[in-house]
PyMOL commands that place a pseudoatom at each C-alpha (Angstrom):
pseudoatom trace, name=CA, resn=UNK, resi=1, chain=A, elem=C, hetatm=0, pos=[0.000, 0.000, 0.000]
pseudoatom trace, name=CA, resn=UNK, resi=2, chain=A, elem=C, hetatm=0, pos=[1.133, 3.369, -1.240]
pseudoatom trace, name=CA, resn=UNK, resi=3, chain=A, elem=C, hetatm=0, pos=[1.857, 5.976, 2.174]
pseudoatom trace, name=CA, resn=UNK, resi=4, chain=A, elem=C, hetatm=0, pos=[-0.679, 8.129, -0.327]
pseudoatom trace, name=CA, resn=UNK, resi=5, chain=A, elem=C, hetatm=0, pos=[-3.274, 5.625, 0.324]
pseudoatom trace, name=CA, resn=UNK, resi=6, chain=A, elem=C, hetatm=0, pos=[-2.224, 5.253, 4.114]
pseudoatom trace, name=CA, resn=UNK, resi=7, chain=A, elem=C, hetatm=0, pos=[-2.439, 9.200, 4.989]
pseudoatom trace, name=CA, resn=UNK, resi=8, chain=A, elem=C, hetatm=0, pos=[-5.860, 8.820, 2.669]
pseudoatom trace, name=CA, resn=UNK, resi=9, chain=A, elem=C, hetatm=0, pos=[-7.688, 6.086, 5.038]
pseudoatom trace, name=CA, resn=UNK, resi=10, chain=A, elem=C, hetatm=0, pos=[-6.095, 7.582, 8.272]
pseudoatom trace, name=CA, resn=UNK, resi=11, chain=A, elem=C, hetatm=0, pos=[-7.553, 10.700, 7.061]
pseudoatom trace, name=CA, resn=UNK, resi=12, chain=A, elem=C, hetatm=0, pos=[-10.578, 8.949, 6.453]
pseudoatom trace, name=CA, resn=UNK, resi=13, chain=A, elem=C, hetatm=0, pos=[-10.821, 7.353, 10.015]
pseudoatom trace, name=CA, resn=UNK, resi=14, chain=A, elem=C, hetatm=0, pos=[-10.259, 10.562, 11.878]
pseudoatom trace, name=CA, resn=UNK, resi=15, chain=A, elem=C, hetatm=0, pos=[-13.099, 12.363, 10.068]
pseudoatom trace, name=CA, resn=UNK, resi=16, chain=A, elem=C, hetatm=0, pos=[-15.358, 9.494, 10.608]
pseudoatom trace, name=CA, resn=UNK, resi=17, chain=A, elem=C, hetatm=0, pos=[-14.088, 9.780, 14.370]
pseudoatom trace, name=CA, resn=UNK, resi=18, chain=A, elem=C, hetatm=0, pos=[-14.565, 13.346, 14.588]
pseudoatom trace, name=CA, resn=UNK, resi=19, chain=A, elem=C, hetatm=0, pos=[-18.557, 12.962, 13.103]
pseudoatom trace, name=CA, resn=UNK, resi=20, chain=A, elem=C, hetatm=0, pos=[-19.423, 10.154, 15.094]
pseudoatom trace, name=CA, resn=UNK, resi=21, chain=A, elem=C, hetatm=0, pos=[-17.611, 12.787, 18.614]
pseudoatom trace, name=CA, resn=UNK, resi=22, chain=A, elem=C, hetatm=0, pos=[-19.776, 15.540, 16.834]
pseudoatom trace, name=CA, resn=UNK, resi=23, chain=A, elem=C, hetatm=0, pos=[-22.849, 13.521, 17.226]
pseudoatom trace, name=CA, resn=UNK, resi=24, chain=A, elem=C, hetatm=0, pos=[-21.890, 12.325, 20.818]
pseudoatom trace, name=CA, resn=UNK, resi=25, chain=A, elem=C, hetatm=0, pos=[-21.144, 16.101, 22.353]
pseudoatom trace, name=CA, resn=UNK, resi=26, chain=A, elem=C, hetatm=0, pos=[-25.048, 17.004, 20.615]
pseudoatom trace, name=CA, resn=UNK, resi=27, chain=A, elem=C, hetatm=0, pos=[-26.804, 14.026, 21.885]
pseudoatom trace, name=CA, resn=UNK, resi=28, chain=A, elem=C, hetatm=0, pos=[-25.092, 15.254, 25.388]
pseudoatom trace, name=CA, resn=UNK, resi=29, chain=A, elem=C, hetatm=0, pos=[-25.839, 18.871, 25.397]
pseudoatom trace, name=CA, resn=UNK, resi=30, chain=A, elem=C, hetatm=0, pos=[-29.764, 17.670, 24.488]
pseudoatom trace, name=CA, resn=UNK, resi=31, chain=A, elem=C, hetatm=0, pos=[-29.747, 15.263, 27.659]
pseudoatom trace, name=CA, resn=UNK, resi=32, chain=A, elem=C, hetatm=0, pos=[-28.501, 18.426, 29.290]
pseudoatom trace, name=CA, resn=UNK, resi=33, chain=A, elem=C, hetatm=0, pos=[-30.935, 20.580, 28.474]
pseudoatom trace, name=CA, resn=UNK, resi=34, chain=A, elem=C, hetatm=0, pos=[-33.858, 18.357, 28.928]
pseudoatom trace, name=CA, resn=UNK, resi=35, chain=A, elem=C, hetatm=0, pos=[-33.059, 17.880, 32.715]
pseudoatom trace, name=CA, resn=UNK, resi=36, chain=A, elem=C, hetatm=0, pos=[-32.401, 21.284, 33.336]
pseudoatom trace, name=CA, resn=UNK, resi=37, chain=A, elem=C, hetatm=0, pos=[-35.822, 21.690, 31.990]
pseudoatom trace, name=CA, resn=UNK, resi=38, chain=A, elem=C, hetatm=0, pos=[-37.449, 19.121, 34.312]
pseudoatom trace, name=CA, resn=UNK, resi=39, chain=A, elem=C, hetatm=0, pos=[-34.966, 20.724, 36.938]
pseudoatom trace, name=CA, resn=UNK, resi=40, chain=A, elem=C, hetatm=0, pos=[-36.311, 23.894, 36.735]
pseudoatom trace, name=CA, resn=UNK, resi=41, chain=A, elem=C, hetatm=0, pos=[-39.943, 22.481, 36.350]
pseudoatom trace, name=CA, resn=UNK, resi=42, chain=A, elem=C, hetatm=0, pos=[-39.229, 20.359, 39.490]
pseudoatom trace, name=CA, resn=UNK, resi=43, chain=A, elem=C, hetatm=0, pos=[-38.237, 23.836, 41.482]
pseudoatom trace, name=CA, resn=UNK, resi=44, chain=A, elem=C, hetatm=0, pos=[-41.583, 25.630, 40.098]
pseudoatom trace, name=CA, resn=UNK, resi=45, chain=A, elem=C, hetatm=0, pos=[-43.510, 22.919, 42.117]
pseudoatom trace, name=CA, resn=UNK, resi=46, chain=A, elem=C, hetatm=0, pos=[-41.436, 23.246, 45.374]
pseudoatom trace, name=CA, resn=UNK, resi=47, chain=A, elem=C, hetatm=0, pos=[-42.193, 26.922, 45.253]
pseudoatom trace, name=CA, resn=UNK, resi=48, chain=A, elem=C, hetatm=0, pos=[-45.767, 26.825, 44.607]
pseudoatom trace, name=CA, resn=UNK, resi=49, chain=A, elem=C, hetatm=0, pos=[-47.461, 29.160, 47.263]
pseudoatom trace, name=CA, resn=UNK, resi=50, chain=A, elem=C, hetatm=0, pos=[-43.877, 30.889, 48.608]
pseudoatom trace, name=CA, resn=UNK, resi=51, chain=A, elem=C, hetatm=0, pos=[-43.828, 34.115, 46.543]
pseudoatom trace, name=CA, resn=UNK, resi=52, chain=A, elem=C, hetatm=0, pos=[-40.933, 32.944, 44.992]
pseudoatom trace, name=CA, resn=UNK, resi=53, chain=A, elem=C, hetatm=0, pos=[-40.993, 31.963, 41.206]
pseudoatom trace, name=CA, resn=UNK, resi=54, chain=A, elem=C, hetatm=0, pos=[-38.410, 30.615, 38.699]
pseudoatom trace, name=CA, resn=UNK, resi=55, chain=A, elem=C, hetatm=0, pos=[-37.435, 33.081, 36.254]
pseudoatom trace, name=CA, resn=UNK, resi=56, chain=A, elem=C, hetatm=0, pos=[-34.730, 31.621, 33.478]
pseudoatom trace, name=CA, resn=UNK, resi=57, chain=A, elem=C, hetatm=0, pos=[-31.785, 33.309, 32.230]
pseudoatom trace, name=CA, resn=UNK, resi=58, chain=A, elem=C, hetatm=0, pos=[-30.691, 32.393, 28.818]
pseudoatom trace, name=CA, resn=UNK, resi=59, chain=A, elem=C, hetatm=0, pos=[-26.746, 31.683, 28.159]
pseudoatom trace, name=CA, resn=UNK, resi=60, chain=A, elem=C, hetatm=0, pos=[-25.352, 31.516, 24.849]
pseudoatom trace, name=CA, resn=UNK, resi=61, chain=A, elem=C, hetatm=0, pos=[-21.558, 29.442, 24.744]
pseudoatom trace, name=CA, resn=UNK, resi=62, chain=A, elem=C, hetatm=0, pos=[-19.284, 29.256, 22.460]
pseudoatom trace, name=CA, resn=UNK, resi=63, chain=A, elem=C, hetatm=0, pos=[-18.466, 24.969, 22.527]
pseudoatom trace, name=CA, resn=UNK, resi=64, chain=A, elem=C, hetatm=0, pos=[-14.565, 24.458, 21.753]
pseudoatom trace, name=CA, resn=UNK, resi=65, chain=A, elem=C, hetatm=0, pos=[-15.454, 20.520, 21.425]
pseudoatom trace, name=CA, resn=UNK, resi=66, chain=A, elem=C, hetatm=0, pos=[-17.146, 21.421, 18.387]
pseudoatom trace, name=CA, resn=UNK, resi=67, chain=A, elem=C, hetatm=0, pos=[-15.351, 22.950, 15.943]
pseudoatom trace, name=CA, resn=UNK, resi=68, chain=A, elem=C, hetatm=0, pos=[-17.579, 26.928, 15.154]
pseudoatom trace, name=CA, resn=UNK, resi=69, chain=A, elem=C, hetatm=0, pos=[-20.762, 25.339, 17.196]
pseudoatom trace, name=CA, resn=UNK, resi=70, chain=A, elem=C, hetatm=0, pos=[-22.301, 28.311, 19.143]
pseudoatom trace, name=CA, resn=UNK, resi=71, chain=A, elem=C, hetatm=0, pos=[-24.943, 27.064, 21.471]
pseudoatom trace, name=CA, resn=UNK, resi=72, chain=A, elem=C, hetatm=0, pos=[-27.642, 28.330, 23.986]
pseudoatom trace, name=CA, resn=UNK, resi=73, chain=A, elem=C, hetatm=0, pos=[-27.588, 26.550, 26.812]
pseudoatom trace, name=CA, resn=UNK, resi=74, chain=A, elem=C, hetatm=0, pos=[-30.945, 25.300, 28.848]
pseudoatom trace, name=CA, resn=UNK, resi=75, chain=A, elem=C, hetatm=0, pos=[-32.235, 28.353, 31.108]
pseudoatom trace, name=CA, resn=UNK, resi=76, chain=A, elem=C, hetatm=0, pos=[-30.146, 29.089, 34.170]
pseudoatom trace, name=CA, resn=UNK, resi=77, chain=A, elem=C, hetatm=0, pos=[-32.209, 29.531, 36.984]
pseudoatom trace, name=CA, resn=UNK, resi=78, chain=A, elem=C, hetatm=0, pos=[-32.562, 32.780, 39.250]
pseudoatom trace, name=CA, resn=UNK, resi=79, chain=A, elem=C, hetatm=0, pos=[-35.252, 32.746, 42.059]
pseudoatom trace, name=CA, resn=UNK, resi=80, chain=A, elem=C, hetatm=0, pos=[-36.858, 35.818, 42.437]
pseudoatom trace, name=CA, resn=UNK, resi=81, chain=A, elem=C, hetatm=0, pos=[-39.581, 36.867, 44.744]
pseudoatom trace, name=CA, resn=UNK, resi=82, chain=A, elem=C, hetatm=0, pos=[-43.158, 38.278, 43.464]
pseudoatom trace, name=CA, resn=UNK, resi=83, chain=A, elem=C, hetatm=0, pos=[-44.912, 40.667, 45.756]
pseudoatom trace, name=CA, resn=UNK, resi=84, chain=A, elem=C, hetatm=0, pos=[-43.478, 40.380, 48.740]
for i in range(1, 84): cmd.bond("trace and resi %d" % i, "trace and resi %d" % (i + 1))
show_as sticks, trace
zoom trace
């Protein structure tokens, strides 16, 4: 085998690599995000009645796992208090 054809199939494998880490890092971030979600829906319940409330702060990262991929992240959470 030619080192062409070498450097072409290790080339090969690492991009195959790097997809398949791509598609990892997404799946992830969307497990993240959903139980942040059911986190923050979770705290909503606890505070039922309190005067305190939930309020979500969106937070947009740049991810250096994935090459140019800016993402929001789920809602961080600030409790605030209404009316008291």
């Amino acid at each position: 085998m030619s080192v062409k054809l070498q450097f072409l199939e290790k080339l090969q494998t690492r991009q195959s690599a790097s997809a398949a880490s791509v598609s990892k890092i997404q799946a992830d971030i969307a497990d993240f995000r959903l139980r942040m979600t059911q986190l923050q829906e979770q705290m909503d319940a606890w505070l039922v009645g309190t005067g305190l409330n939930v309020e979500t702060l969106n937070t947009p990262v740049t991810d250096l796992l994935v090459e140019g991929e800016h993402l929001i992240l789920p809602p961080s959470f600030c409790v605030s208090t209404t009316g008291l």
